[in-house]
C-alpha positions as CSV (number, residue, x, y, z in Angstrom):
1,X,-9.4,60.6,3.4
2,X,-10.0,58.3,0.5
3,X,-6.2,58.4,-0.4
4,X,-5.3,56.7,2.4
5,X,-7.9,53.8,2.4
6,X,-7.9,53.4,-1.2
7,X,-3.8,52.4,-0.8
8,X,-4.3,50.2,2.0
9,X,-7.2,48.2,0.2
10,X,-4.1,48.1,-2.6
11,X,-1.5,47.3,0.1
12,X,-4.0,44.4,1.0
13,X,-4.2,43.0,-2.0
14,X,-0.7,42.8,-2.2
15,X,-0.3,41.0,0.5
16,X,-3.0,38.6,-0.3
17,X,-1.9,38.0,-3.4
18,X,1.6,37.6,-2.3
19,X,0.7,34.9,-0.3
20,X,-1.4,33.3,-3.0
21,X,1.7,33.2,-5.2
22,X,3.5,32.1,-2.6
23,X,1.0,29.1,-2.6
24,X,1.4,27.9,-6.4
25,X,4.8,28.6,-6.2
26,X,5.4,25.9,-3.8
27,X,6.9,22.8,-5.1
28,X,4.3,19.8,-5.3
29,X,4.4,17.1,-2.9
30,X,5.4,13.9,-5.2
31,X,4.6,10.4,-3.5
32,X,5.1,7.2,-5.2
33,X,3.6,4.0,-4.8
34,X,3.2,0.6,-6.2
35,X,-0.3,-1.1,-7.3
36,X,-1.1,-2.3,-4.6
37,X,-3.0,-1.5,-1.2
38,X,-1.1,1.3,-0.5
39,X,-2.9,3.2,-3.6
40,X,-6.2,3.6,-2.9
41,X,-6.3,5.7,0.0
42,X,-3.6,8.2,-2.1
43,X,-6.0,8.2,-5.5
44,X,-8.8,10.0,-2.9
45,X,-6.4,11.9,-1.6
46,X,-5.7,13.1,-4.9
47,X,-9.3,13.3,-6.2
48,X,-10.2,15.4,-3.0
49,X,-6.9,16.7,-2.1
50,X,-8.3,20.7,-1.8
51,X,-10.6,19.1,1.5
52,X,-7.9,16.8,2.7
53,X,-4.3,18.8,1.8
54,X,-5.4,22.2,1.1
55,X,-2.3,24.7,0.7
56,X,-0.1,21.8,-1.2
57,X,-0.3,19.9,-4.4
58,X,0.2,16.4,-5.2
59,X,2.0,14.8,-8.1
60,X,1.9,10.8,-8.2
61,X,4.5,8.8,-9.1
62,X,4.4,5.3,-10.2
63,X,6.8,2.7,-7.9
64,X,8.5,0.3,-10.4
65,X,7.4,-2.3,-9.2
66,X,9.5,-5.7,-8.8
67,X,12.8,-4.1,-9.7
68,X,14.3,-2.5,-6.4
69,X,17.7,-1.3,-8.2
70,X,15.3,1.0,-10.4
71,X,13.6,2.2,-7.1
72,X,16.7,3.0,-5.6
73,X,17.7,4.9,-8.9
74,X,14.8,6.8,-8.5
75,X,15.2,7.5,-4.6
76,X,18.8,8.6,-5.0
77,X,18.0,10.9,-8.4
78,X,15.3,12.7,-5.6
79,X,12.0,11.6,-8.1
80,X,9.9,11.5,-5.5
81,X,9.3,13.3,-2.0
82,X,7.7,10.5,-0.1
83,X,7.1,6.9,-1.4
84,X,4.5,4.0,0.0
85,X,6.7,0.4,-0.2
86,X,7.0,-2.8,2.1
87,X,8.8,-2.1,5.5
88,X,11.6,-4.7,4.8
89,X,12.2,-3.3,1.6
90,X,12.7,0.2,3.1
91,X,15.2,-1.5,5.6
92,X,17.6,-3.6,2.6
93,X,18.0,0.2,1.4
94,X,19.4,1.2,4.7
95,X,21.1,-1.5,5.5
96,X,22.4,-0.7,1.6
97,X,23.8,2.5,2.8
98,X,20.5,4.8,1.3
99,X,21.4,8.3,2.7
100,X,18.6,10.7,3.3
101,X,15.5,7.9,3.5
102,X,13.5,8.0,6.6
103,X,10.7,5.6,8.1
104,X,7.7,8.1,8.6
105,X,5.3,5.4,9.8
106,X,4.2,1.8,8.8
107,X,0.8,2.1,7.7
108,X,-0.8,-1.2,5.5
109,X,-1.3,-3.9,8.7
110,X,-3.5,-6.4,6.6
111,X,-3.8,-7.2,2.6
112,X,-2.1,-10.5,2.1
113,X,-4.4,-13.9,2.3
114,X,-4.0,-17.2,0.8
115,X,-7.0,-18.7,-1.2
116,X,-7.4,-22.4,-0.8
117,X,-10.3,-24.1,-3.2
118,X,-14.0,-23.8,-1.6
119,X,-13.7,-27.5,-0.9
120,X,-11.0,-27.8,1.3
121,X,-11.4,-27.7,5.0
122,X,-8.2,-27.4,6.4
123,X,-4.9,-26.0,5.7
124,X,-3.3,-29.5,6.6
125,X,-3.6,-30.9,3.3
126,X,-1.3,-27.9,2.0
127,X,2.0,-29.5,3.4
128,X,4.1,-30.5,0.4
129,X,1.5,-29.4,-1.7
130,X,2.3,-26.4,-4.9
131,X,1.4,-22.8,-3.5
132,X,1.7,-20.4,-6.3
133,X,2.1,-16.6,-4.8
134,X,1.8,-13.2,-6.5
135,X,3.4,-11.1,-7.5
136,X,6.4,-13.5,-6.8
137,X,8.8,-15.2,-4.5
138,X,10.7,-13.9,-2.2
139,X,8.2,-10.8,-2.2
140,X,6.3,-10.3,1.3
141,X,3.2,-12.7,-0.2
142,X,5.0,-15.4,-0.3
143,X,7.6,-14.8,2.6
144,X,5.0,-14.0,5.3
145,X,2.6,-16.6,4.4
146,X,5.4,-19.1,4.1
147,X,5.8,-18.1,7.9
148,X,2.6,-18.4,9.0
149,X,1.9,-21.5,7.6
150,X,5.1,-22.8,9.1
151,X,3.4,-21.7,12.6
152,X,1.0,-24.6,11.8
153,X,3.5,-26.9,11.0
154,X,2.7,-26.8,7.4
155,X,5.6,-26.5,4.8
156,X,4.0,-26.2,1.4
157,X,5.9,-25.7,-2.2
158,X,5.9,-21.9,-3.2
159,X,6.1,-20.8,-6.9
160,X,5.8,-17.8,-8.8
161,X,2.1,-17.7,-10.2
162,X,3.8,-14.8,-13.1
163,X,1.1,-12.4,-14.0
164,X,-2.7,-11.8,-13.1
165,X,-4.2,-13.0,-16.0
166,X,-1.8,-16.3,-15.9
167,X,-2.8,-17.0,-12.4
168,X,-6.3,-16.5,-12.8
169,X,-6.6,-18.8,-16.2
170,X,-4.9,-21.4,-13.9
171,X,-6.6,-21.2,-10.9
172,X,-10.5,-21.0,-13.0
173,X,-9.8,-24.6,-14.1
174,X,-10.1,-27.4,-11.6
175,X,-7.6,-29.8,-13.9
176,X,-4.6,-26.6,-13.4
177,X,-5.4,-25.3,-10.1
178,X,-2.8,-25.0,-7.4
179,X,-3.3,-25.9,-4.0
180,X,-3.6,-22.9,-3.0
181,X,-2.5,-19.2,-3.8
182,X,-0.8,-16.6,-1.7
183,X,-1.8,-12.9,-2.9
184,X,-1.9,-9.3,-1.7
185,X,-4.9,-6.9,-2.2
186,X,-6.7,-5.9,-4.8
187,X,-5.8,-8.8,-6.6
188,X,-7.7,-11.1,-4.2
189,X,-10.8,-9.1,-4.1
190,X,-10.2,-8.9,-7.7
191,X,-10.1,-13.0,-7.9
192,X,-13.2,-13.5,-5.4
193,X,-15.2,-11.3,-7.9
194,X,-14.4,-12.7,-11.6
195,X,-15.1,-16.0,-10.3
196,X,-18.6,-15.2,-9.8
197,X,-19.0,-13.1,-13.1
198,X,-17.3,-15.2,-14.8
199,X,-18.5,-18.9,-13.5
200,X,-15.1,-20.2,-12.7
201,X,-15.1,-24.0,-12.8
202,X,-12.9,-24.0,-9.8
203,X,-14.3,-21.6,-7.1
204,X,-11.9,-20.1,-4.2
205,X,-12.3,-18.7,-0.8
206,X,-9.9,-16.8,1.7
207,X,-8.3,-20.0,4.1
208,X,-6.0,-17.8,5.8
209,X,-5.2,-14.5,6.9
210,X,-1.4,-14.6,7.2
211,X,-1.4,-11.2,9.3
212,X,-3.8,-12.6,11.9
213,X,-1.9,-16.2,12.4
214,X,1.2,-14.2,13.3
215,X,-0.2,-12.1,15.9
216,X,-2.1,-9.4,14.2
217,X,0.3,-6.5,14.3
218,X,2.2,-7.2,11.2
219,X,3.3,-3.7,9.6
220,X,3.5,-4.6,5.9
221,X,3.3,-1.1,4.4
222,X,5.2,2.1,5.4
223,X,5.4,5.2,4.2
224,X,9.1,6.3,3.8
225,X,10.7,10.1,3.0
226,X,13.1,9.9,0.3
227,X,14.9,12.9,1.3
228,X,16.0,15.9,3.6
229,X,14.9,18.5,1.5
230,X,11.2,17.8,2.6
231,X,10.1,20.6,5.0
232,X,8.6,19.4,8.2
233,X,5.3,21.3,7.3
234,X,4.9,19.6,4.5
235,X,5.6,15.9,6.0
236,X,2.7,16.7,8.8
237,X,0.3,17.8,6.1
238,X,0.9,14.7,4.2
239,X,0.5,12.7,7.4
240,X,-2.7,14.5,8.3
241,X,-3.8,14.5,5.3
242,X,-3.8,10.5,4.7
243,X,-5.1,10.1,8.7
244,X,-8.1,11.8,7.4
245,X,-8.4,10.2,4.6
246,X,-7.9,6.4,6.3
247,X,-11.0,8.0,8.7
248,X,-12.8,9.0,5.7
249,X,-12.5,5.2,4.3
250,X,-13.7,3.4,7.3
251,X,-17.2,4.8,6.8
252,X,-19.6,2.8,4.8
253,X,-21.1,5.2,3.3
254,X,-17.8,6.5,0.9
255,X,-17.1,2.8,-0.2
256,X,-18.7,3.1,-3.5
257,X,-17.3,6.5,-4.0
258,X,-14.1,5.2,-3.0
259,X,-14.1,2.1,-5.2
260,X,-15.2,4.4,-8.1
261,X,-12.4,6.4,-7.5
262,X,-9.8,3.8,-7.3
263,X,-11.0,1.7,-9.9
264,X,-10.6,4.3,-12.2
265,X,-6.5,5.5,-10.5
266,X,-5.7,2.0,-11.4
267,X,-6.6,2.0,-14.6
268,X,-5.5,5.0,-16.1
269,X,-2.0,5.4,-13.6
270,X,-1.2,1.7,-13.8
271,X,-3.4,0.7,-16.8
272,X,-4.5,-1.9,-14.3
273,X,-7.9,-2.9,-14.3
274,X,-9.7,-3.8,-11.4
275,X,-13.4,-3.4,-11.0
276,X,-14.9,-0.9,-8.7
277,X,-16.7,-3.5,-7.5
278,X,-14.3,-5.8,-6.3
279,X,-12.7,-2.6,-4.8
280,X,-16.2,-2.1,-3.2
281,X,-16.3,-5.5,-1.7
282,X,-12.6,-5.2,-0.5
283,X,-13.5,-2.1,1.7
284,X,-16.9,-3.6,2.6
285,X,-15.2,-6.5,4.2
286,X,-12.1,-5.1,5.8
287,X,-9.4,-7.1,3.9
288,X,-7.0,-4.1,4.2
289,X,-6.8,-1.9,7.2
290,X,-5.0,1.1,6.7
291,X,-3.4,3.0,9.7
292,X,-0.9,5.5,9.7
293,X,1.4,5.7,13.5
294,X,4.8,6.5,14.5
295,X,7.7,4.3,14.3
296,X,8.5,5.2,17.8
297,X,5.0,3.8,18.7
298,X,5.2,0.9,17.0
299,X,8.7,-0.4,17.9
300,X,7.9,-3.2,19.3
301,X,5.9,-4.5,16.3
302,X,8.6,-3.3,13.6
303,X,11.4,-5.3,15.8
304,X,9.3,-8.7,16.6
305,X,8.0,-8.4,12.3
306,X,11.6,-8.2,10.9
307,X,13.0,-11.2,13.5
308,X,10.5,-13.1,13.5
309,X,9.5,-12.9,10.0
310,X,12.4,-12.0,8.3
311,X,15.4,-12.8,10.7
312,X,16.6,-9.4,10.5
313,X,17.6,-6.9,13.1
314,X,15.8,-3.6,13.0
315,X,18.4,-0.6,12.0
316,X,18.5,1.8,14.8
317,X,17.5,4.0,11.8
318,X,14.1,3.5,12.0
319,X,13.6,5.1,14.7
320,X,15.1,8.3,14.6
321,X,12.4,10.7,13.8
């Protein structure tokens, strides 16, 4: 009688460990993103990704970011699985011809604001005036709040700020100051917090939400599969995965653990530093929100965005899955 039950207990095993080699055999999950708000939510998934994506591993991949023929390179050489960039970008590489990429949902709906100086009441005063925006022109900064300023009547004169510590050693002295600067997440949080460690001459405040003055559904962020190859098991895991993790954020008791956690993903993936803090005081006051839904859902808000902000038709693409 002991035969028998000893070779099942073996047979078991087997199978047990079958399936566990099964497991680590399974090709990681590799998203990319850029350093931006798309990142923080994917550094906790990372740091907890046994509670949030148990059964898969995930490799991070840095977007490069400002040079879209080098993220089309990577996209058609399959680098990544899944990869967090701006909605109209995703859509120039369809309308490009991109085989194989796929919208899986826009997900970043706030994280660009324009910082006038503390002493200026209005916005009026901006029209004519030198806006410099970050990261860039022609990047969604300056593009969507050169739209909703224009939905005040205000046309201002956008210019490329160059890089963080540039802007900032401008906009800290009240003699080289712009008029105003247009900037995504965490760099503005970043901004609102040197200037009160640092005693910035000129102090700045957020003047305008650009999200908000064009109707509040503005789907900046979207989170795009690169390929076919992905299984669909592995897309709904991801997708679960980062709805638990945006639920996991919007409770304020994980805002120091996720500013901790971030602070330290931008530094050591981007060699970008940005104080937990700051990070802390972005979360703390809501200047992102972060909320993954389907295309399909959301097609009115992807078609009124891209024609009213962009003058561009929505592919029929988008929509397909």
């Amino acid at each position: 009688m002991m035969r028998p039950l000893r070779w099942m207990r073996m047979a078991l095993l087997m199978m047990l460990l079958g399936g566990m080699s099964s497991a680590l055999a399974a090709d990681p999950l590799r998203v990319a993103m850029p350093p931006d708000p798309n990142a923080l939510p994917v550094f906790v998934l990372a740091e907890y990704q046994e509670r949030f994506l148990p059964g898969h591993e995930l490799q991070l991949v840095a977007n490069p970011a400002g040079d879209p023929s080098a993220m089309r390179a990577m996209m058609v050489g399959q680098r990544m699985d899944f990869a967090f960039f701006n909605l109209v970008g995703g859509v120039r590489f369809l309308q490009g011809g991109l085989e194989g990429l796929q919208l899986v949902g826009p997900w970043v709906w706030q994280g660009i604001y324009l910082l006038v100086p503390e002493q200026r009441e209005d916005l009026e005063g901006l029209d004519g005036q030198r806006v410099l925006v970050a990261p860039g022109l022609s990047t969604p900064p300056h593009i969507v709040t050169e739209k909703a300023l224009a939905r005040q009547g205000i046309e201002a004169r956008f210019g490329s700020s160059g890089g963080g510590m540039a802007l900032m050693a401008q906009m800290r002295a009240p003699g080289r100051a712009p008029a105003a600067v247009a900037a995504p997440e965490p760099l503005v949080s970043l901004i609102l917090h040197l200037q009160d460690e640092q005693d910035w001459g000129q102090r700045w405040r957020v003047g305008l939400d650009p999200a908000e003055a064009l109707g509040g559904e503005i789907p900046l962020g979207a989170l795009w599969q690169v390929h076919d190859a992905v299984s669909p098991e592995a897309r709904q895991a991801l997708v679960r995965a980062l709805e638990q993790v945006t639920q996991w954020l919007q409770d304020p008791a994980h805002h120091a653990e996720a500013a901790r956690i971030a602070a330290q993903g931008f530094k050591e993936f981007f060699n970008m530093p940005v104080e937990a803090a700051a990070l802390q005081d972005m979360l703390s006051r809501e200047r992102v929100r972060w909320d993954l839904r389907s295309p399909r859902e959301q097609r009115e808000s992807l078609e009124g965005y891209l024609d009213s902000v962009f003058g561009i038709r929505a592919p029929e693409a988008l929509f397909d899955r």
